[in-house]
C-alpha positions as CSV (number, residue, x, y, z in Angstrom):
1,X,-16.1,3.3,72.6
2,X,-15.0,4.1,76.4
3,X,-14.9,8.1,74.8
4,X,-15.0,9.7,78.8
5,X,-12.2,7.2,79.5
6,X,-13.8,5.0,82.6
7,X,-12.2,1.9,81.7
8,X,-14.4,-1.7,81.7
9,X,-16.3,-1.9,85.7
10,X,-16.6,0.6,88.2
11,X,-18.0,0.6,91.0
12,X,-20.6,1.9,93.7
13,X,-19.6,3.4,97.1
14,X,-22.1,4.2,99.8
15,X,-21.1,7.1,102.3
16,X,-19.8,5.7,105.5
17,X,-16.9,6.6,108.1
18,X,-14.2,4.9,106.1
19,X,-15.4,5.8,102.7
20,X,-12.6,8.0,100.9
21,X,-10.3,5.5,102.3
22,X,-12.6,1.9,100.6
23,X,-12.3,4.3,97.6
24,X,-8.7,4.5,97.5
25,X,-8.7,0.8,98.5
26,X,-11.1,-0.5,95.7
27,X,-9.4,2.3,93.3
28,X,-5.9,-0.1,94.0
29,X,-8.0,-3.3,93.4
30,X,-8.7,-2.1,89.5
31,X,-11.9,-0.4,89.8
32,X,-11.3,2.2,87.1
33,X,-14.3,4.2,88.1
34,X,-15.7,5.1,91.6
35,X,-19.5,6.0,91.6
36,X,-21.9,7.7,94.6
37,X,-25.2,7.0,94.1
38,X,-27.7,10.0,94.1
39,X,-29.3,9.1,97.4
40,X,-26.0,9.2,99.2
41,X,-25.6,13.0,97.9
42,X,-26.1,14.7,100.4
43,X,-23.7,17.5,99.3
44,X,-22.1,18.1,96.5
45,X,-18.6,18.3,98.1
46,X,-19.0,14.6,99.2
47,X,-18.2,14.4,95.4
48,X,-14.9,16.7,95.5
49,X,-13.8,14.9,98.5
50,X,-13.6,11.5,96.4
51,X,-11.9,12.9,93.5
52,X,-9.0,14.2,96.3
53,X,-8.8,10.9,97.3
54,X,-8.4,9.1,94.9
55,X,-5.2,9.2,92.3
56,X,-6.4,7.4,88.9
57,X,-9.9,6.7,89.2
58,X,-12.8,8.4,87.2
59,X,-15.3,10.1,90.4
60,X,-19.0,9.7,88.7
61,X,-22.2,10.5,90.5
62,X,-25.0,8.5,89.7
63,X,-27.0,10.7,89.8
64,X,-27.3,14.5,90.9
65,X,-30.5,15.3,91.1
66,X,-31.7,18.3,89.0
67,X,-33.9,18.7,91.6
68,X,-31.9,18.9,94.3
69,X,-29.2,20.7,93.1
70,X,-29.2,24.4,90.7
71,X,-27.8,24.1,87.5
72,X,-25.1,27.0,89.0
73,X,-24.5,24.8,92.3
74,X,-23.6,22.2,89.9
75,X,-21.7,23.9,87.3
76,X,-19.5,25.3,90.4
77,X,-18.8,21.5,91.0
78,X,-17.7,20.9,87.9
79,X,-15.6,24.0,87.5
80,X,-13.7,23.0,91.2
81,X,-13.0,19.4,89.5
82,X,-12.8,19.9,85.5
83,X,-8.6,20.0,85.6
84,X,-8.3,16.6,87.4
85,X,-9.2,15.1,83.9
86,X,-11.2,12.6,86.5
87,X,-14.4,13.8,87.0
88,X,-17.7,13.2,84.6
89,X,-21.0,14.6,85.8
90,X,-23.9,12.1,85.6
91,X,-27.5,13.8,86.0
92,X,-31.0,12.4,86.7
93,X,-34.2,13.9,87.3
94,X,-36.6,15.6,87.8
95,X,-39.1,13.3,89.2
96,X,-42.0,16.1,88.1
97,X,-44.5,16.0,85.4
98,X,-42.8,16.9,82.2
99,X,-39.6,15.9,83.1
100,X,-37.8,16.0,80.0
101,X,-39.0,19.6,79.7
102,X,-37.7,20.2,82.8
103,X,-34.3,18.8,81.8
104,X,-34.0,20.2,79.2
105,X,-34.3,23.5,80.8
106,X,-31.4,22.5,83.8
107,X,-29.2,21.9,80.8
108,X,-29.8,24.5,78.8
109,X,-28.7,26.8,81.9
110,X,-25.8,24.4,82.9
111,X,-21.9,25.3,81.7
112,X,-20.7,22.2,81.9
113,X,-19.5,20.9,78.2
114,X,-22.1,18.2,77.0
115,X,-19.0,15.9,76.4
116,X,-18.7,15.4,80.4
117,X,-22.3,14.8,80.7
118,X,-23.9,11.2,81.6
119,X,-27.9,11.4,81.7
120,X,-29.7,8.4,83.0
121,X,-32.2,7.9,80.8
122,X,-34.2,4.7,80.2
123,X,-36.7,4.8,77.3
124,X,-36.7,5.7,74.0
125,X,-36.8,10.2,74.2
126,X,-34.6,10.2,77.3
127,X,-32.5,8.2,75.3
128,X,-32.2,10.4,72.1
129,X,-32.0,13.4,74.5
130,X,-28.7,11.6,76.1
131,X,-27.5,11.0,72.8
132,X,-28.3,14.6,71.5
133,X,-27.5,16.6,74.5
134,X,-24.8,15.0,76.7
135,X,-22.1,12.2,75.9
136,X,-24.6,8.9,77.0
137,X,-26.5,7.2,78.8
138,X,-26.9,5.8,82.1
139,X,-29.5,2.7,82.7
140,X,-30.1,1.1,86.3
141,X,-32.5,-1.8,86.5
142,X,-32.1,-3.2,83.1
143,X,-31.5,-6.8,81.5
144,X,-28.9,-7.0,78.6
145,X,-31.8,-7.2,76.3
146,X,-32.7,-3.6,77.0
147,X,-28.9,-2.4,76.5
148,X,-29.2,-3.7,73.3
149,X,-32.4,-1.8,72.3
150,X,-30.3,1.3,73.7
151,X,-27.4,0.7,72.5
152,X,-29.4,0.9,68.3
153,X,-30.5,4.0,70.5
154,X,-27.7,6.2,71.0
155,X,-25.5,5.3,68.5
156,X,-21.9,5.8,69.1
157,X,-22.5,7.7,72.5
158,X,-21.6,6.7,75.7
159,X,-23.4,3.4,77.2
160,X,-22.8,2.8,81.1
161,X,-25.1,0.0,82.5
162,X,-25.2,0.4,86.6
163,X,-25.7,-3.0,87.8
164,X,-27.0,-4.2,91.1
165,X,-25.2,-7.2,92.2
166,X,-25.4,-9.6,95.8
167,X,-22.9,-11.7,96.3
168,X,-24.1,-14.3,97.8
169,X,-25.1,-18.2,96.5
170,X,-28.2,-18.6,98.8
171,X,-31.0,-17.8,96.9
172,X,-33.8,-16.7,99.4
173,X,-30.6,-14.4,101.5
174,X,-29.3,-12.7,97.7
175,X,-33.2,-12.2,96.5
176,X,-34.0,-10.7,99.9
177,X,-31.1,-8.3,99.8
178,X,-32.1,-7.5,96.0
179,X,-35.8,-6.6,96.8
180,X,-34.7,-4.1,99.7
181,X,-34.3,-1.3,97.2
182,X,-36.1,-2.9,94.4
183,X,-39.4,-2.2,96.6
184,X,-39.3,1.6,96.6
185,X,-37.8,1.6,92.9
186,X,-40.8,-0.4,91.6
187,X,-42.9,2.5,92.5
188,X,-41.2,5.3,90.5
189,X,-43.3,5.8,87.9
190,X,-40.3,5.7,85.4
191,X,-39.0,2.6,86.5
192,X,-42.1,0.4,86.1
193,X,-43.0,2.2,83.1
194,X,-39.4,0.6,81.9
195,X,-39.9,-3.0,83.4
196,X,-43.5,-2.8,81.8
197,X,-41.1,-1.9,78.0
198,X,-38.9,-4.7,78.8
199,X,-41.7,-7.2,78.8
200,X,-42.0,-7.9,82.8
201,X,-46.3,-8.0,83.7
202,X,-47.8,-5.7,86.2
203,X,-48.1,-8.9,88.7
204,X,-44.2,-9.0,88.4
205,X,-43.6,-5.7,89.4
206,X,-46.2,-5.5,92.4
207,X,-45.3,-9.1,93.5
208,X,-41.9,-8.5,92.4
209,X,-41.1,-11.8,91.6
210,X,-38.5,-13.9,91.1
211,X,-38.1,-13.8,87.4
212,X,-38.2,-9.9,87.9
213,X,-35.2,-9.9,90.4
214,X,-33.6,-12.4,89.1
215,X,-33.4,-10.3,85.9
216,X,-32.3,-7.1,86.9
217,X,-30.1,-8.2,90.1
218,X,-27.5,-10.9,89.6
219,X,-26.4,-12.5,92.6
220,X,-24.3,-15.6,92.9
221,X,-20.9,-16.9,92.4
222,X,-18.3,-14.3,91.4
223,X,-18.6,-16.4,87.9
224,X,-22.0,-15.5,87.8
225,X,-21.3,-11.9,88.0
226,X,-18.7,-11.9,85.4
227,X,-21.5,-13.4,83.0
228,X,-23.7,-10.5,83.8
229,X,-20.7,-8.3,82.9
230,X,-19.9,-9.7,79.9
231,X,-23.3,-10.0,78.7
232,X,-24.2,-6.3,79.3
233,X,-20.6,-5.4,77.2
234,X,-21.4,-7.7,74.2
235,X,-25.0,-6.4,74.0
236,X,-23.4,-2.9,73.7
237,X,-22.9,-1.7,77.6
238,X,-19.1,0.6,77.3
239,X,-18.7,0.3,81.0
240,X,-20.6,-1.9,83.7
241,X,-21.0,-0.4,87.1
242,X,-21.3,-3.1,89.8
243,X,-23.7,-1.8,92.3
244,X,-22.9,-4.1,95.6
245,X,-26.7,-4.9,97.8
246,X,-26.2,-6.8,101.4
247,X,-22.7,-6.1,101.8
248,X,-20.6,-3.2,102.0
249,X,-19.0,-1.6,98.7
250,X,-15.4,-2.5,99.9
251,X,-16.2,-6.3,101.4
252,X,-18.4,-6.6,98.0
253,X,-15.3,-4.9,95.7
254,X,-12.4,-7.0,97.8
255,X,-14.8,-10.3,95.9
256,X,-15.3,-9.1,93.0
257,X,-11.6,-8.1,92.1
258,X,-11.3,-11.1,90.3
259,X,-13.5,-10.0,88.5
260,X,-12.0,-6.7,87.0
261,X,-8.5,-8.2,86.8
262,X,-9.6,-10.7,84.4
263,X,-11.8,-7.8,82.2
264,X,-8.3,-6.2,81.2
């Protein structure tokens, strides 16, 4: 249903010297969102800063950790950025036992409206409380197969798939990008809980093997990533993130441009 507005693909920008200006760059290219992944937060204003940047592009981190960051040092965030009509707050966490208790606790002392709320959320509960208590869901390190199972989930809420991609043909070069962060995200507890749910053995995960990267990474052809794409959106996925691995965001978005052209 696109209901926050963030168009078909975005895309995932790592802090570096030039990165408000690759934002405004892949923002001119078609990207319709601009994403900062949660390990590249390391302040909130980084997120202010893209938003001011930028002119038509929807700023989404992915994620703030509840951890990290107070419910009030958040809510503060979103009250600097609410007007710009280009900001939606996506939230992840906390990486403690109980943490959907813990959750629901940071939203319950959170004013930001649940309509501007992304949660990532992966199985089944997380997944009801995204549908319940925010306006979707966000899923990294899943196969179209598991945004269909999420997408009976939630309903008519929000789906946004964020989608590791390598562009690059050579096998052995895109799977050894692809296992770079796949190795410390195969130990998060929730994440191999979730590859263990989508059908993947426990020798795939601690080997991770190629039928494991090759089905949550897609690498290849530009082609080939536009399959990914499109299977993800007919299997339920509202907006595709394209999460560039080996390159940088703006050599990976300058590609893939193609790419977003063609999905308007």
């Amino acid at each position: 249903m696109d209901i926050l507005g963030l168009g078909a693909i975005g895309i995932s920008i790592d802090v570096s010297p030039s990165y408000l200006d690759d934002a405004r760059e892949l923002e001119s290219l078609g990207f319709t969102s601009v994403w900062l992944p949660g390990g590249q937060i390391d302040r909130l204003g980084r997120l202010a800063d893209l938003v001011r940047a930028t002119e038509t592009a929807t700023i989404v981190p992915a994620i703030v950790p509840v951890d990290v960051y107070s419910p009030g040092q958040t809510g503060e965030l979103f009250d600097e950025l609410s007007g710009t009509g280009r900001f939606v707050l996506g939230l992840g966490g906390p990486q403690t036992a109980r943490p959907l208790a813990g959750l629901h606790r940071y939203l319950d002392d959170l004013a930001v409206p649940a309509d501007r709320i992304l949660l990532a959320a992966l199985g089944p509960k997380k997944l009801e409380m995204a549908r319940v208590r925010a306006a979707g869901a966000i899923g990294l390190l899943v196969n179209p197969e598991w945004t269909a199972q999420a997408r009976h989930c939630l309903g008519t809420a929000e789906l946004v798939v964020d989608q590791f991609v390598v562009v690059e043909s050579d096998p052995d070069r895109a799977r050894a990008a692809a296992r770079q962060p796949l190795s410390f995200l195969a130990t998060v507890p929730g994440y191999r809980q979730n590859f263990l749910r989508m059908g993947f053995t426990d020798a795939d995960v601690d080997q991770l093997s190629d039928r494991l990267v090759d089905a949550l990474v897609v690498w290849g052809s530009v082609r080939d990533i536009a399959a990914r794409v499109t299977a993800h959106r007919e299997a339920g996925a509202d907006h595709v993130v394209l999460a560039p691995l080996g390159a940088s965001s703006i050599a990976a978005g300058r590609a893939l441009s193609e790419l977003v052209v063609s999905s308007k």
